[in-house]
Structure formats: C-alpha cells, structure tokens
VOGU-3710 file (C-alpha; in Angstrom, 3 decimals, decimal comma):
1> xxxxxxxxxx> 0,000/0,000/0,000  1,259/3,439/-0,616  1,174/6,460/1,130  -0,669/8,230/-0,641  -3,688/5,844/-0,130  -2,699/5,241/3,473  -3,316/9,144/3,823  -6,477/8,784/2,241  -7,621/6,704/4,257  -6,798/7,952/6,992
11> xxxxxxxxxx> -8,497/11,309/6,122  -11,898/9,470/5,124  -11,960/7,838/8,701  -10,982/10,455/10,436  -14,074/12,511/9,073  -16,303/9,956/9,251  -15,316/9,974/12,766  -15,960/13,566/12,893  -19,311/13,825/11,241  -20,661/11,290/13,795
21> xxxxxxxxxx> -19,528/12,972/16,828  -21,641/16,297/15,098  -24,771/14,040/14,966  -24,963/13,712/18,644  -27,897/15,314/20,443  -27,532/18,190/23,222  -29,047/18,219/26,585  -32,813/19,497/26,067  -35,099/20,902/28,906  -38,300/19,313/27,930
31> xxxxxxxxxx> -40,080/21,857/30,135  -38,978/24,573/28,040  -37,877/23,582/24,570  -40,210/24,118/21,614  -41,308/21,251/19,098  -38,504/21,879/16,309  -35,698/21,369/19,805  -37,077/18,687/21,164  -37,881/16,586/17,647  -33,985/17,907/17,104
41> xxxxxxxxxx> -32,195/17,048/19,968  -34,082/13,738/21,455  -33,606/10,260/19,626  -36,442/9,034/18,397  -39,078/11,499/18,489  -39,925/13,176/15,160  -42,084/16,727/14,510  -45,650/14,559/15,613  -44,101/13,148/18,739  -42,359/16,269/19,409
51> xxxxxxxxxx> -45,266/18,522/19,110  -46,693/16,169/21,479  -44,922/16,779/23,803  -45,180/20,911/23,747  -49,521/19,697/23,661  -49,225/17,428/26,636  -46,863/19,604/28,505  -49,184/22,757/27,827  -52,594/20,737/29,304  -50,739/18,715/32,088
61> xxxxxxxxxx> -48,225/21,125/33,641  -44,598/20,979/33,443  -42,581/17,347/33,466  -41,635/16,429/37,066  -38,652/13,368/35,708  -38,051/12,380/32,308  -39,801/9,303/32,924  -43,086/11,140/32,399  -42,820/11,346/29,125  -43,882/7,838/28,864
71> xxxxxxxxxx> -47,251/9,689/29,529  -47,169/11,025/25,811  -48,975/8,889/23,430  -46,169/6,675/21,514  -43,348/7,788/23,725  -42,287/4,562/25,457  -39,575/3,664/28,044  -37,077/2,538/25,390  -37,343/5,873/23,927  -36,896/7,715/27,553
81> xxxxxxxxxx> -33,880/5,043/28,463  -31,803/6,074/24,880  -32,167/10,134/25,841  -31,834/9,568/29,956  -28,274/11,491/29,893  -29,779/14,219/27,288  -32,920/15,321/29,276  -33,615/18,118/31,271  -36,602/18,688/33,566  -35,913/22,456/35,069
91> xxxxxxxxxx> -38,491/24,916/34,336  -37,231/28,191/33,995  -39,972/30,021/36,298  -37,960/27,675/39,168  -37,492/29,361/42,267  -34,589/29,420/44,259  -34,663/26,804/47,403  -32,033/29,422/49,409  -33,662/30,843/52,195  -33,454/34,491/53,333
101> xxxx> -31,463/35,396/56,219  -32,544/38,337/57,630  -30,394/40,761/58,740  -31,352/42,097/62,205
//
C-alpha cells in the first residue's frame, strides 16, 4: 500500500469519525424547549411526537422526571432510556430553594 492511499484513508476515517460525533444530540429541557428542539435534539421522536410533547406539557403542567414522558402517546420507556443522559426537567420560572437570612 502506498502512502498516498494510506493518507487517504486515513483522512476518510478520520471525518467519518468527525461527522458522527456532530450528529450527537444536546441536553434538552423538555419543560422549556419548543417542538422543532425537542424533535432535534431527542432520539427518536420526530415533529408529531415532538409537538406532542409541547400539547401534553401545555394541558398537564410541566414534566416532574423524564420518565413522564412515557405519559405522551407513543413515547415509550425505550425511547426515555436512549435520551436519559440528554434530558432536562428544570423549568425556567424555578425558584430558588435558598432561604433568606434576615439581617437584624
């Protein structure tokens, strides 16, 4: 084998390699991410399921754990297992749990 095709290959794997690593999915907050973030970020779950989500969130309240998205209609536990390291639950209207000292 030559170099030249050595190098070549070695190019082609290492952007294959690359490209991959750009397909990964963020962290989402599914308490506060619209339909087009969640369907974007979250393995699995396409615009329907996605805007799902935003409909059930919306009539239901804000997601205590990531397991309750099983309560969406076609979002099962495999799904919610795949995306356990990429979800978020915080809702941005949290308060703070630090308690005020007065100063007397």
């Amino acid at each position: 084998m030559n170099v030249l095709n050595l190098l070549g290959k070695v190019i082609l794997i290492s952007s294959l390699i690359f490209v991959s690593g750009l397909s990964q999915a963020a962290p989402v907050n599914i308490n506060t991410a619209d339909a087009a973030t969640l369907a974007e970020n979250i393995s699995g779950i396409g615009p329907k399921k996605a805007q799902a989500i935003v409909t059930y969130r919306k009539t239901n309240g804000p997601f205590k754990t990531a397991q309750d998205l099983t309560n969406v209609k076609g979002i099962g536990q495999k799904t919610v297992e795949k995306n356990i390291n990429d979800l978020r639950v915080s809702s941005v209207n949290q308060k703070s749990t630090k308690k005020k000292v007065s100063k007397n």
